[in-house]
N, C-alpha and C positions, 0 to 999 in steps of 0.2 A: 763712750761710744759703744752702738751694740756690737755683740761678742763676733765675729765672723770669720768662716773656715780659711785655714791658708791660701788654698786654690780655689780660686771661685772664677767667675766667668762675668768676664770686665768688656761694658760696648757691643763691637761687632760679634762677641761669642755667644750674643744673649739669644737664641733662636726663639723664646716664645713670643704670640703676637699681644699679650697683654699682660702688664703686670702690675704691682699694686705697689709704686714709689713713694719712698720718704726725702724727703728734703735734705739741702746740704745742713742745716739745722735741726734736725731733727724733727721737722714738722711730718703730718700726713697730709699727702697732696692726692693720695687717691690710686682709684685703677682706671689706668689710661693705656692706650696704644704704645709698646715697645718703642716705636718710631717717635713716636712724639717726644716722649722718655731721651730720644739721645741727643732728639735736637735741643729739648733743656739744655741736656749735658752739655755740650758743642755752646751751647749761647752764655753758658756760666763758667767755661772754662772750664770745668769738671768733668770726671771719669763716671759711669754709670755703671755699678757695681751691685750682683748680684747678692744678696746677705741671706737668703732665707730660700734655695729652690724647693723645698718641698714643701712649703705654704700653696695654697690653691688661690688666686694665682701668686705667682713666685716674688717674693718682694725686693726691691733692689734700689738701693741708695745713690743719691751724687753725692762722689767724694771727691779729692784732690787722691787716685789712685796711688801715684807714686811716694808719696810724703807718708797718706797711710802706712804703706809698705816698711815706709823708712822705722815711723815711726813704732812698728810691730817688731821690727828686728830690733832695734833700742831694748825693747820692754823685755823681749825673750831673753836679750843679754842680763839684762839686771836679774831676771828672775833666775837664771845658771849662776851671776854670781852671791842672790842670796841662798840660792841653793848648796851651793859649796860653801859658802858663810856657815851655814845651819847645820852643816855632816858632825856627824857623832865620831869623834875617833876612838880608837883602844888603846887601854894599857894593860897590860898583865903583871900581875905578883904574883908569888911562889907562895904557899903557905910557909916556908923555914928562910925565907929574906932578910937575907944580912941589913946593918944601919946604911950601909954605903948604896946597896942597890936599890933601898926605899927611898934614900934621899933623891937618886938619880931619875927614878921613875916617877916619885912625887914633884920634881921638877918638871919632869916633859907634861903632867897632867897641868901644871899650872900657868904653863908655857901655850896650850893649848886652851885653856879658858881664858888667859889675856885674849886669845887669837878671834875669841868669841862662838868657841865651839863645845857643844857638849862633850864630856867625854862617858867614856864607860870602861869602869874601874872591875878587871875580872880578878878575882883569886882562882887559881887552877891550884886543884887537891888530888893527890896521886896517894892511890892505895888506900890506906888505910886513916890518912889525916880526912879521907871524907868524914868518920866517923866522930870527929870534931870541930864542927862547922863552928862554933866560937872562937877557931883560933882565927879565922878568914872574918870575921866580925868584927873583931881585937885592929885588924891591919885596915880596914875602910873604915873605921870608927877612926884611926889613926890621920887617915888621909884627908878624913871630913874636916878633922880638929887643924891639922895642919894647914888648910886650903881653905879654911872661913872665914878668911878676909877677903876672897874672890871667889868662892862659890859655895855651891851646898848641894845635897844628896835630894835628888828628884822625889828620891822615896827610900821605903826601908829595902838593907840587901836581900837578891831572891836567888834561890838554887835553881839551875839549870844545866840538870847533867851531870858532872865533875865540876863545873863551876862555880862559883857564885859572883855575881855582879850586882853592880849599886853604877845609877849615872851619877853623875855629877855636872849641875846646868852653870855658868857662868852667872855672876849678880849680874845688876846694873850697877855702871857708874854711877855714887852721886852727882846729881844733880849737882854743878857748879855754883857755889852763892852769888845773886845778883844783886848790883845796887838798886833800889827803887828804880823805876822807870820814871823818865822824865818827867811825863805827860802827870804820873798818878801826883807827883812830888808837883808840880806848876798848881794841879788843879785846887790840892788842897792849900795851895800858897793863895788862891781866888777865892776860894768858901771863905778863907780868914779874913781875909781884905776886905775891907768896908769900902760900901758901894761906893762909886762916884755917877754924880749927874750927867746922862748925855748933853754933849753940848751938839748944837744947833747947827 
């Protein structure tokens, strides 16, 4: 379906006197008299809906208005929840992290790539450990190894600031093993099989 604004101007709100309609199919039926246009509508049970006002003339569809509508809020839904699916969360290490609170926080990153979200892995460097950005290498190099059975490092780690961050995107599941498909296993049961004569 073409793409079309939230608010648009449905039937009686249409005030120009000609416009140039597409079909509830998507067909092109032409530039016709507005009027004529809604007695389509009216005759097909459909809503005549404006999709294009700043075309010359303005172009405007029969749809099933209400259903569209329904069917836009549906799609906006899913789109917010793959949009929350797709958020990057954070986790932070210290450059001098004890084994307890690496295990704790390499947990929460992998708790969060089950969940199927990227994360982004920050080391924070205070004072003077900036001046050895291999120790913060050493602990995402750590986190990479540990978490490589469910995810891997977007890219190599970058400095930004006192920081350094490395993401880390979720794999894919394999792929579950399937049995043959029915059809493929039947067909080459029929290539094998010698012919038989139609009978009459």
């Amino acid at each position: 379906m073409m793409n079309i604004a939230k608010e648009h101007k449905v039937n009686e709100q249409i005030r120009v006197r000609q416009i140039r309609l597409i079909g509830a199919e998507g067909e092109q039926v032409g530039i016709i008299d507005t009027r004529d246009a809604m007695n389509m509508a009216r005759e097909a049970g459909m809503d005549l809906v404006m999709v294009s006002p700043q075309a010359v003339p303005p172009v405007c569809r029969l749809l099933d208005y209400g259903r569209f509508r329904f069917e836009q809020q549906q799609n906006e839904k899913e789109n917010r929840k793959r949009a929350r699916a797709q958020e990057v969360k954070a986790i932070k290490f210290r450059v001098k992290i004890d084994a307890h609170d690496f295990n704790t926080k390499t947990g929460h990153v992998r708790r969060f790539l089950e969940e199927g979200h990227k994360v982004k892995v920050t080391i924070m460097f205070r004072g003077r450990e900036r001046t050895h950005p291999e120790l913060g290498e050493r602990i995402l190099v750590r986190v990479a190894e540990v978490l490589a059975d469910i995810g891997a490092p977007e890219g190599t780690p970058s400095m930004m600031g006192m920081d350094m961050n490395m993401i880390m995107t979720p794999k894919a599941p394999p792929a579950p093993k399937k049995d043959r498909p029915a059809d493929e296993v039947s067909a080459e049961v029929a290539a094998e099989a010698p012919a038989t004569p139609a009978t009459a």
